[in-house]
Backbone of each chain as ProteinMPNN parsed JSONL, in Angstrom:
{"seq_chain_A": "XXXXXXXXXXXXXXXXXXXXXXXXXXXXXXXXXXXXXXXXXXXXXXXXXXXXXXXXXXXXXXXXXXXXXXXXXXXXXXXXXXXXXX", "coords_chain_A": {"N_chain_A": [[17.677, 11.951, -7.293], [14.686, 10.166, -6.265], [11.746, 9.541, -4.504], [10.376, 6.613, -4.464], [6.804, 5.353, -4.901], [5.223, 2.535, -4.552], [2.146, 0.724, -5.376], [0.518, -2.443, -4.396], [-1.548, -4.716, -5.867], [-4.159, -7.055, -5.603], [-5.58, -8.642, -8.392], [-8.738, -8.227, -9.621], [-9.935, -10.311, -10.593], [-9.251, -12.414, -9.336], [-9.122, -14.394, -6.103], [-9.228, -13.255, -2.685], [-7.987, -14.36, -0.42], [-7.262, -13.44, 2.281], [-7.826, -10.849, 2.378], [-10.703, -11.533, 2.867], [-10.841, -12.619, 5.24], [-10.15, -10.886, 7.102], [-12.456, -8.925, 6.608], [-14.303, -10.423, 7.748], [-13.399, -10.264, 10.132], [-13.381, -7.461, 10.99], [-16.104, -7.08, 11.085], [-16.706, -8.81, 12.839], [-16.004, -7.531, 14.93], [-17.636, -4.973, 14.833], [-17.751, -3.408, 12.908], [-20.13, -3.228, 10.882], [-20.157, -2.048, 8.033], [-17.82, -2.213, 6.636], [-17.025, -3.723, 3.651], [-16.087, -5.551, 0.701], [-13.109, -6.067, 1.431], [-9.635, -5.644, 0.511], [-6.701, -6.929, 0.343], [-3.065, -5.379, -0.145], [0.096, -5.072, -1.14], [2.276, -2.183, 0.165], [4.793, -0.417, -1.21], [7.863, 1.266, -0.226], [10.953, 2.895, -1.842], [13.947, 4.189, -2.414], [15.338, 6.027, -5.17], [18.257, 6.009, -6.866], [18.684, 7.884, -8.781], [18.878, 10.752, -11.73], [17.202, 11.475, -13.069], [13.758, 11.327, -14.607], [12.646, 9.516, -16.449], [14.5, 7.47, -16.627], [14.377, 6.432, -14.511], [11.418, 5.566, -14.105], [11.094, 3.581, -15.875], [13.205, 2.083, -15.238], [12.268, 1.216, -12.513], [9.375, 0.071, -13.324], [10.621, -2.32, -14.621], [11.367, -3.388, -12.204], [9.103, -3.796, -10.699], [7.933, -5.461, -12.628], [9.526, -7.959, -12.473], [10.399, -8.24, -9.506], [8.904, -7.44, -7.31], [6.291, -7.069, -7.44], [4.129, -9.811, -8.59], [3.1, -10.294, -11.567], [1.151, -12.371, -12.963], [-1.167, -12.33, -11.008], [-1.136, -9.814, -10.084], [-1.913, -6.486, -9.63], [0.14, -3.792, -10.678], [1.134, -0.022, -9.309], [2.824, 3.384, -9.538], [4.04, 6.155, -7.836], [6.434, 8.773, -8.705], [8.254, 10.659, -6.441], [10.358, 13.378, -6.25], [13.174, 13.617, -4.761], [13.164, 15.3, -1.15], [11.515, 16.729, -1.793], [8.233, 18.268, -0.704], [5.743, 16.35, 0.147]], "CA_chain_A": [[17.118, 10.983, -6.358], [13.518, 10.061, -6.407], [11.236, 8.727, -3.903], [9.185, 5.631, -5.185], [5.701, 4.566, -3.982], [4.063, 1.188, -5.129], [0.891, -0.05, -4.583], [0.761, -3.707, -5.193], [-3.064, -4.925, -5.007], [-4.572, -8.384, -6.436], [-6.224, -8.35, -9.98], [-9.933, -8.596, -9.056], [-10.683, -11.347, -11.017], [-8.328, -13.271, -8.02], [-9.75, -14.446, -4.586], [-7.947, -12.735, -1.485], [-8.83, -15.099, 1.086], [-6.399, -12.54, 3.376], [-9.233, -9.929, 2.597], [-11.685, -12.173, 3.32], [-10.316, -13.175, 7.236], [-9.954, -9.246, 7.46], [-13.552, -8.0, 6.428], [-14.849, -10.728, 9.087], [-12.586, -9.679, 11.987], [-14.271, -6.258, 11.016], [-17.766, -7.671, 11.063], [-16.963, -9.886, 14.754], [-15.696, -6.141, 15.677], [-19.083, -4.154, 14.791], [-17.586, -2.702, 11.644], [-20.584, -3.708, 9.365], [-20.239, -0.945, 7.046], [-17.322, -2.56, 5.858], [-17.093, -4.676, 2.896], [-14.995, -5.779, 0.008], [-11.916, -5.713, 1.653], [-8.486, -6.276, -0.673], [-5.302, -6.432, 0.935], [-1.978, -5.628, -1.037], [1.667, -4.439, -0.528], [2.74, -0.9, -0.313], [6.385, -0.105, -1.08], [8.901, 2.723, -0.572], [12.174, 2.989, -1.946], [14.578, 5.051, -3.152], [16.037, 5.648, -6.557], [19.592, 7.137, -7.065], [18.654, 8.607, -10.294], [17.761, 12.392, -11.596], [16.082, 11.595, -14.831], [12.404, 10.516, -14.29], [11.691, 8.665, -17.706], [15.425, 6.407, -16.255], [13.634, 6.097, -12.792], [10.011, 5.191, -14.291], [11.627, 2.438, -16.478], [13.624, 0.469, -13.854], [11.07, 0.582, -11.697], [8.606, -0.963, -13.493], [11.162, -3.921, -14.14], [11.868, -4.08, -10.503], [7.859, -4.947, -10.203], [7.506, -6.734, -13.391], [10.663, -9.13, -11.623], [10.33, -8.807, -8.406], [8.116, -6.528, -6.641], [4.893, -7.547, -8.091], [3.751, -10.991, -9.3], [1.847, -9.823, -12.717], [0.041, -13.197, -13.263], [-1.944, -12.012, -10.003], [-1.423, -8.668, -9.309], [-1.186, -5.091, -10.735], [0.788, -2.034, -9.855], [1.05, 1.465, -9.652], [3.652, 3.828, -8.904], [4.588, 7.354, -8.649], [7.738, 9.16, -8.266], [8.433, 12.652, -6.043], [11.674, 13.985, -6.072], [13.754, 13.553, -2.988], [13.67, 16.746, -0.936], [9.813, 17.945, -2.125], [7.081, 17.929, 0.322], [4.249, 15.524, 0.059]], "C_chain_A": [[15.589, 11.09, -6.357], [12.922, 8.774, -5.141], [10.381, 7.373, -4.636], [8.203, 5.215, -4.269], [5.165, 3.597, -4.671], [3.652, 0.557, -4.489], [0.749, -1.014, -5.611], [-1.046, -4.248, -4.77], [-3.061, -6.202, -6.324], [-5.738, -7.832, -7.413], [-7.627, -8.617, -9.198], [-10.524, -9.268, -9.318], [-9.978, -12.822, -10.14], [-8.871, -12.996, -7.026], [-8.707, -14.067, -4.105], [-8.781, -13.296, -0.489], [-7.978, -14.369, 2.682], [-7.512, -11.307, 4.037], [-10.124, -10.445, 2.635], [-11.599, -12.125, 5.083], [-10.317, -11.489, 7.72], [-11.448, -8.587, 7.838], [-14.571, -9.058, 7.771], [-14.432, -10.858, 10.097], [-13.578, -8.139, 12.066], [-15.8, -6.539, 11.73], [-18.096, -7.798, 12.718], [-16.879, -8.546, 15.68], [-16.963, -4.882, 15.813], [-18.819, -3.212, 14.084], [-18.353, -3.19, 10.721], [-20.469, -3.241, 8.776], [-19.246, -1.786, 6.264], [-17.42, -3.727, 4.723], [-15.747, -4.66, 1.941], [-13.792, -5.454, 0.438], [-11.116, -6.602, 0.728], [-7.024, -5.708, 0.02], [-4.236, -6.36, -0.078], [-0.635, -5.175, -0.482], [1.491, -2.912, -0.753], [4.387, -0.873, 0.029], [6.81, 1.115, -1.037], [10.087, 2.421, -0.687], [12.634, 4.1, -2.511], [15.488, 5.24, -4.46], [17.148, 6.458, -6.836], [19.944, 7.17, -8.439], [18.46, 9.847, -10.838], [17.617, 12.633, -12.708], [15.167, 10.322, -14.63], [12.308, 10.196, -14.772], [12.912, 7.341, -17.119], [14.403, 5.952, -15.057], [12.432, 5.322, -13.201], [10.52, 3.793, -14.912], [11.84, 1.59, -16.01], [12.859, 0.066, -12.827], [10.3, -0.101, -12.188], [9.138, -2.041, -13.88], [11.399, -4.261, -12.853], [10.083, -4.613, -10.05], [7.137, -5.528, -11.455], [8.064, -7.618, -12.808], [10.282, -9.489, -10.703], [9.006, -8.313, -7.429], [6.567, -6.855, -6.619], [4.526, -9.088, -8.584], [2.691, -10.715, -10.638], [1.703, -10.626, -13.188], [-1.107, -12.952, -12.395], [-2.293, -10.835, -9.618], [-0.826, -7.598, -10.087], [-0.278, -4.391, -9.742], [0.742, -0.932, -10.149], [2.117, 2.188, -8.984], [3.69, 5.381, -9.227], [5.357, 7.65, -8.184], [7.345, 10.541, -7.971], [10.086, 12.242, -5.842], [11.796, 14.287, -4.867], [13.846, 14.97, -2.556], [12.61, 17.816, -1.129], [9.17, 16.887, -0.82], [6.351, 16.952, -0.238], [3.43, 16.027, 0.084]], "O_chain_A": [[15.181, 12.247, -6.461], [13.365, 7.649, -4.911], [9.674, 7.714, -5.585], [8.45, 4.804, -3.135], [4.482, 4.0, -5.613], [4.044, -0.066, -3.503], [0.77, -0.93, -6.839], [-1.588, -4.155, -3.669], [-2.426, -6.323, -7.372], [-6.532, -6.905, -7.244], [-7.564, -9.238, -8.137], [-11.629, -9.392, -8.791], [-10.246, -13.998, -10.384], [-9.203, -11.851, -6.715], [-7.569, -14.234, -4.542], [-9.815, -12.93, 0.07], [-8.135, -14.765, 3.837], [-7.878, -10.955, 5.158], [-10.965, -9.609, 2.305], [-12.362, -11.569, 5.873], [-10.548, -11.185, 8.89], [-11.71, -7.964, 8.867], [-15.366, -8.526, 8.546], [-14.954, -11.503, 11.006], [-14.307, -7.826, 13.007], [-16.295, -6.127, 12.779], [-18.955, -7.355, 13.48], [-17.425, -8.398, 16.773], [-17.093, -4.089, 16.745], [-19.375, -2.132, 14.283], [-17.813, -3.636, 9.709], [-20.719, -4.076, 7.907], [-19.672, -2.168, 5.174], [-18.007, -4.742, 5.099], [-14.698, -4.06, 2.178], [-13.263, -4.501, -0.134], [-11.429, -7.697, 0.26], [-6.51, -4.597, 0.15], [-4.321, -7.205, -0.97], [-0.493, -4.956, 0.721], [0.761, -2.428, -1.618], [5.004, -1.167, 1.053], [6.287, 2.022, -1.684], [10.571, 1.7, 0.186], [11.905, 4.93, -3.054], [16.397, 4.428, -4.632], [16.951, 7.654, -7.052], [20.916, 6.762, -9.076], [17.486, 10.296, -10.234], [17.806, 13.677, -13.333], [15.387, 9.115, -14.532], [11.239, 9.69, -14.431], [12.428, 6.209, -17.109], [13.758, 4.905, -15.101], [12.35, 4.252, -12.597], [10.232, 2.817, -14.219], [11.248, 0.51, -16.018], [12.75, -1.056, -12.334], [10.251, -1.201, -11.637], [8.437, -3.032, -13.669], [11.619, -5.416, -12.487], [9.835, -5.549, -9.29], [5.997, -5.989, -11.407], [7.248, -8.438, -12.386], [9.83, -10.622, -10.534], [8.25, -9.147, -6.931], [5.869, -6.814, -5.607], [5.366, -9.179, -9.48], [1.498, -10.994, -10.526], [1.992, -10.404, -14.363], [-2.178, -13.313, -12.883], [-3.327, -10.563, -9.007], [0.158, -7.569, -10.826], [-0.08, -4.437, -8.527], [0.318, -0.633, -11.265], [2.447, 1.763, -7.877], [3.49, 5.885, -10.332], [5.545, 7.128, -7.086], [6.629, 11.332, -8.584], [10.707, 11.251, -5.459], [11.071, 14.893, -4.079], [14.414, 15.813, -3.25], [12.585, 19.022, -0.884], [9.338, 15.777, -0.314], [6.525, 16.852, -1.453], [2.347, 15.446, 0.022]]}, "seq_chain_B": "XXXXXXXXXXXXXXXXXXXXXXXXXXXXXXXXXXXXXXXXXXXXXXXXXXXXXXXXXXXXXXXXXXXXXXXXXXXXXXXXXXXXXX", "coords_chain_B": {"N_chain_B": [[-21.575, 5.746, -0.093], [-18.421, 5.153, 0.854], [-15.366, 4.241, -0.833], [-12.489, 3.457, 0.886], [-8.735, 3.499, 0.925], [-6.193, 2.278, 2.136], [-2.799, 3.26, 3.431], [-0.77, 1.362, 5.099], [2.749, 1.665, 6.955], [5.629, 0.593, 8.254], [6.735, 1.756, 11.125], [9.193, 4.839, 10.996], [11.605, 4.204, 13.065], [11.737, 1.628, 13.197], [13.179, -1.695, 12.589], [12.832, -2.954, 9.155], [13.068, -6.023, 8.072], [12.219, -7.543, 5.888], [11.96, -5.316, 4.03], [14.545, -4.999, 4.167], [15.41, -7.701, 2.994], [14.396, -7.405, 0.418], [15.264, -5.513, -0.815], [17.846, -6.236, -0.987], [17.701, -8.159, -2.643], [16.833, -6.762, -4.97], [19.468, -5.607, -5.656], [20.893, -7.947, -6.054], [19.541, -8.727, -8.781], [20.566, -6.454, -10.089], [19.955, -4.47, -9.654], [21.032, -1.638, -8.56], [20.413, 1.057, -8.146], [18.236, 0.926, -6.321], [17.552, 1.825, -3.012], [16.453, 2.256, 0.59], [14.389, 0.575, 0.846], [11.418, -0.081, 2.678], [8.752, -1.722, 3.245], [5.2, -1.915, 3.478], [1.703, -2.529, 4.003], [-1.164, -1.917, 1.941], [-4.615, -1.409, 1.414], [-7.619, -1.726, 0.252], [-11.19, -1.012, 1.07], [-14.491, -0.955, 1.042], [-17.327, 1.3, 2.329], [-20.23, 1.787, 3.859], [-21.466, 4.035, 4.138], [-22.809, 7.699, 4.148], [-21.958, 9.826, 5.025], [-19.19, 11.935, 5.289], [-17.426, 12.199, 7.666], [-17.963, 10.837, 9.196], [-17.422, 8.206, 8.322], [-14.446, 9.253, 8.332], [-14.39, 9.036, 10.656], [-15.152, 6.089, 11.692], [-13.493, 4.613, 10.166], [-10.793, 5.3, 10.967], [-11.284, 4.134, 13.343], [-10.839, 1.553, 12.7], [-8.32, 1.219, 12.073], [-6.863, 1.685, 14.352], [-7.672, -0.726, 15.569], [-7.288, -2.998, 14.438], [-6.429, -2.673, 11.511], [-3.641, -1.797, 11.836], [-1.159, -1.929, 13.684], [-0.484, -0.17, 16.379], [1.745, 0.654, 17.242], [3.823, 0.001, 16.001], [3.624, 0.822, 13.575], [2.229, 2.901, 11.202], [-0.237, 4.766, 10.203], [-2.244, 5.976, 7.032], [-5.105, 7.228, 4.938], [-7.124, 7.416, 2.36], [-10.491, 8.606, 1.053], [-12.823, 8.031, -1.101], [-15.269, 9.162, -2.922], [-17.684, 6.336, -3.695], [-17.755, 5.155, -6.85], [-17.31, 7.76, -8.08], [-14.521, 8.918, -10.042], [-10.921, 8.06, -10.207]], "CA_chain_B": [[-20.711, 4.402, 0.215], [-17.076, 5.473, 0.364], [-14.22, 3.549, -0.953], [-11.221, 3.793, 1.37], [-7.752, 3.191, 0.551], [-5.549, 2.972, 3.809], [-1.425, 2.832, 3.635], [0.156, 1.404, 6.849], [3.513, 1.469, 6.871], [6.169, 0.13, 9.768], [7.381, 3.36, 11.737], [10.481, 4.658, 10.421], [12.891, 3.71, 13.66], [11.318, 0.59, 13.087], [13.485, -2.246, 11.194], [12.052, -3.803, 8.096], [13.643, -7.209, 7.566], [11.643, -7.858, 4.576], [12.469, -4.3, 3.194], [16.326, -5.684, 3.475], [16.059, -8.869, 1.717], [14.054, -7.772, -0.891], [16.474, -4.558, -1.648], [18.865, -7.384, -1.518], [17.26, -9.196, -3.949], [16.741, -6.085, -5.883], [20.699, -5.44, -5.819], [21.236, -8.908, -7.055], [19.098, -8.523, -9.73], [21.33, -5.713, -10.703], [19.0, -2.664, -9.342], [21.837, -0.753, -7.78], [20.154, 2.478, -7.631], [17.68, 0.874, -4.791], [18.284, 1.687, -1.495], [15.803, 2.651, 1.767], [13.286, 0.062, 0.617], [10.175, -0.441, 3.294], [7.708, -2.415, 2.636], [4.171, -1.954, 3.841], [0.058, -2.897, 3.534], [-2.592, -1.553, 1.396], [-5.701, -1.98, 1.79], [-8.834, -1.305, 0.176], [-12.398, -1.503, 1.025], [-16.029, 0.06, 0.841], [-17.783, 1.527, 3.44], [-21.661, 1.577, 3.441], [-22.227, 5.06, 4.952], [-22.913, 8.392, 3.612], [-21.665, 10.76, 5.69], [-17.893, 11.286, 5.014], [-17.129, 12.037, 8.916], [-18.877, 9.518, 10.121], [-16.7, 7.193, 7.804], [-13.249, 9.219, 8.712], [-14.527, 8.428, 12.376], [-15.293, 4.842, 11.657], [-12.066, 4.375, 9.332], [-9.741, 5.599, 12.144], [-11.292, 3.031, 14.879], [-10.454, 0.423, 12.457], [-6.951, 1.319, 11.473], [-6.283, 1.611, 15.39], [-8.306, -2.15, 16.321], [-7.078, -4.65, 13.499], [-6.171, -2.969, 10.406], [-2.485, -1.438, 11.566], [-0.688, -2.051, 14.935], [-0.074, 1.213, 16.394], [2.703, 0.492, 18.205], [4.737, -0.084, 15.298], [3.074, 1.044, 12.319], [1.682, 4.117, 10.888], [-1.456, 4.262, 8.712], [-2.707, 7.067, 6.388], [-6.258, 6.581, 4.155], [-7.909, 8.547, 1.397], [-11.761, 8.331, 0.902], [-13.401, 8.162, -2.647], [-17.032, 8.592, -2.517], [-17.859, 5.575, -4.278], [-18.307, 5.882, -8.588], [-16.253, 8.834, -8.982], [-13.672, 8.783, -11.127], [-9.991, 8.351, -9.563]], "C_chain_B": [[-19.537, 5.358, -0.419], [-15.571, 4.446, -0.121], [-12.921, 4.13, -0.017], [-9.705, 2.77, 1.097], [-6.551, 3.767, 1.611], [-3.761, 2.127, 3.179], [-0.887, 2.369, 4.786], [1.298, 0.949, 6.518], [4.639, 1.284, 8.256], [7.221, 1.812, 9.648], [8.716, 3.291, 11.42], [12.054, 4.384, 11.549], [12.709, 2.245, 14.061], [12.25, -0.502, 12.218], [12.836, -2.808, 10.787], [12.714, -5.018, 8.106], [13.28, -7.474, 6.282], [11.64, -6.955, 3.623], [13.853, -4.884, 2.989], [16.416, -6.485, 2.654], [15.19, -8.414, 0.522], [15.131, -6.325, -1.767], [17.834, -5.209, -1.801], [19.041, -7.915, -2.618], [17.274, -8.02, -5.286], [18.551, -5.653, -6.147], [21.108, -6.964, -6.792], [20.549, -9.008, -8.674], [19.64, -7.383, -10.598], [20.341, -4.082, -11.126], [20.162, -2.287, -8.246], [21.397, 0.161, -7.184], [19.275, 2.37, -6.506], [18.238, 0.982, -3.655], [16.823, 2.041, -0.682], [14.889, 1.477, 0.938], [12.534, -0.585, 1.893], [9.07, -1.178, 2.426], [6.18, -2.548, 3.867], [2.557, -2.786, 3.657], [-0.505, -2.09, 2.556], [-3.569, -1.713, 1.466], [-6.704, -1.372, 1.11], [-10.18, -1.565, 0.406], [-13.605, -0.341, 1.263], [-16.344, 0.217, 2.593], [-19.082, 2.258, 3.05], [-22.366, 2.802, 4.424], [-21.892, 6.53, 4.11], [-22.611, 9.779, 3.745], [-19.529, 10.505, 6.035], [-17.547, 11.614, 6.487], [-17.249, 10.738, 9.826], [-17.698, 8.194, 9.7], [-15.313, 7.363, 7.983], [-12.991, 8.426, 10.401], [-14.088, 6.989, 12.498], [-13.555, 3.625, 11.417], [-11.073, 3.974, 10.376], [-9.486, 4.972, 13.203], [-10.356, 1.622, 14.416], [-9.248, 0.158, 12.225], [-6.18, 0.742, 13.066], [-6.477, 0.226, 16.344], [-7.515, -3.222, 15.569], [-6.039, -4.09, 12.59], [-4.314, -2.474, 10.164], [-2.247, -1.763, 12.947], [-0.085, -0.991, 15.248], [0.929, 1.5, 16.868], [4.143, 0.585, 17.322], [4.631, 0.155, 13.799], [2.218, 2.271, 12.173], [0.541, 3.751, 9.729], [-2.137, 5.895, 7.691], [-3.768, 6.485, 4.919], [-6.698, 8.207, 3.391], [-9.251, 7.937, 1.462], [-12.076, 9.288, -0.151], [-14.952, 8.078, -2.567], [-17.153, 7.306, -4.063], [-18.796, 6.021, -6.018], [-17.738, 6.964, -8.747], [-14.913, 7.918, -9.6], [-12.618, 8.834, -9.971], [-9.351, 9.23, -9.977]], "O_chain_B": [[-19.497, 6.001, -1.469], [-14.861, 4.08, 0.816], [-12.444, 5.234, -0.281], [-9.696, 1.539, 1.093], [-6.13, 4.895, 1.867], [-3.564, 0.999, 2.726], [-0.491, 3.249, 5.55], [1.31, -0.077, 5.837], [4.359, 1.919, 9.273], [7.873, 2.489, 8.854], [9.408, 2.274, 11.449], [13.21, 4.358, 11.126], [13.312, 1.699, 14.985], [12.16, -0.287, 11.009], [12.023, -3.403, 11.494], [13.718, -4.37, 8.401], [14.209, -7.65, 5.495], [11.409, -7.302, 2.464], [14.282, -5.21, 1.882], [17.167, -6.406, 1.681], [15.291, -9.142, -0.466], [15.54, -6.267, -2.926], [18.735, -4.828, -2.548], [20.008, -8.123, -3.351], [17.659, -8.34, -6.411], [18.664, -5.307, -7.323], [21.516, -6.979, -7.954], [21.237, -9.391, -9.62], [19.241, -7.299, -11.759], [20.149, -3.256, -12.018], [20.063, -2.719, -7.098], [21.655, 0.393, -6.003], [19.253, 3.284, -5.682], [19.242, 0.378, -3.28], [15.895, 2.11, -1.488], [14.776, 2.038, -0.152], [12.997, -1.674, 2.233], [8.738, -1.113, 1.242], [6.224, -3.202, 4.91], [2.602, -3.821, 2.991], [0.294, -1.154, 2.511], [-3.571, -2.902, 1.785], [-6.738, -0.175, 1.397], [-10.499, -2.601, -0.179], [-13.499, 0.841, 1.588], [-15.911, -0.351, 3.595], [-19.135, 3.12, 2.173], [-23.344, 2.702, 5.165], [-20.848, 6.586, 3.461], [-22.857, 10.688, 2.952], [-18.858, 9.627, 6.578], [-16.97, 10.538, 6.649], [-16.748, 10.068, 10.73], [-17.224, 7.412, 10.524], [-14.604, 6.358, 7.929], [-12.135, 7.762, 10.987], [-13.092, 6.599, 13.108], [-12.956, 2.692, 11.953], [-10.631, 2.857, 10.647], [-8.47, 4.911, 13.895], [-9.604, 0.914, 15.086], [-8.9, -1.019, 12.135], [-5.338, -0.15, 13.164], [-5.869, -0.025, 17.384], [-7.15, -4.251, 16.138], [-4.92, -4.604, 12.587], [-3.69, -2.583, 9.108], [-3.306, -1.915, 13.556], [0.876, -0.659, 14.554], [1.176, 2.699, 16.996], [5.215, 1.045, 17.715], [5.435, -0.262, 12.965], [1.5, 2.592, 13.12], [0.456, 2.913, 8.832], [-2.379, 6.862, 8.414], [-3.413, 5.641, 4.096], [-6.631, 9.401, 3.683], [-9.307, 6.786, 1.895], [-11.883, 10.496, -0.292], [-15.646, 7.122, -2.222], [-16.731, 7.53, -5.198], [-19.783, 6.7, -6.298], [-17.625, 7.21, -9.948], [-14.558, 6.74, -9.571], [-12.925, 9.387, -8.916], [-8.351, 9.608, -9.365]]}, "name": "protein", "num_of_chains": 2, "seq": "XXXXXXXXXXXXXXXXXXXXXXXXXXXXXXXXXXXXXXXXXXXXXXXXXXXXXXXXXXXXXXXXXXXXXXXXXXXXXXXXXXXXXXXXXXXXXXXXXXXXXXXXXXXXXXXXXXXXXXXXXXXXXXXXXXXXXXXXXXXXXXXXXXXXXXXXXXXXXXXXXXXXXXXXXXXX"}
């Protein structure tokens, strides 16, 4: 069993008009420091598998398919084994 | 300038709806081995100060004003001093 984490974030050559409305709520708030904000997904699931090269595989079809849109957006993932600390 | 990279994810006696249908969707698609799937934010953005306290300080107001709802969501951030290497 393997935990999965993916971070889904927009390609940067793509407007995020989401992180736009974000970085000037910051701003109206008296967070100037902030800038470039980029919003994306983060996922957790679980994988009922116990061979990591099987696990790494299907996952990345589950966010080439579904998980991800990769005309827009990358991903990244890594796997811990169910049952280890963080 | 630090780059921060904040996870918020919905508290775990929290339901997801949108974790269900998409581990739905990932079952129909003939991902069996998914199960617990949450689905969260990401977020990245700069921060235009030089002092990494100052910016966990800052970080922390913002997670708790706009950038997560605390009520029902958990948030956890790393800080990259800006130009290093990941």
């Amino acid at each position: 069993m393997f935990v999965a984490r993916v971070q889904v974030t927009i390609k940067e050559e793509v407007l995020d008009p989401q992180g736009k409305a974000v970085e000037g709520a910051l701003h109206s708030l008296g967070f100037e420091e902030a800038s470039g904000v980029r919003i994306g997904k983060f996922l957790e699931l679980t994988l009922n598998t116990d061979d990591r090269a099987v696990a790494e595989e299907r996952l990345s079809q589950m966010c080439e398919k579904l998980l991800a849109n990769p005309v827009i957006e990358d991903y990244e993932f890594e796997l811990v084994e169910a049952g280890e600390a963080r």
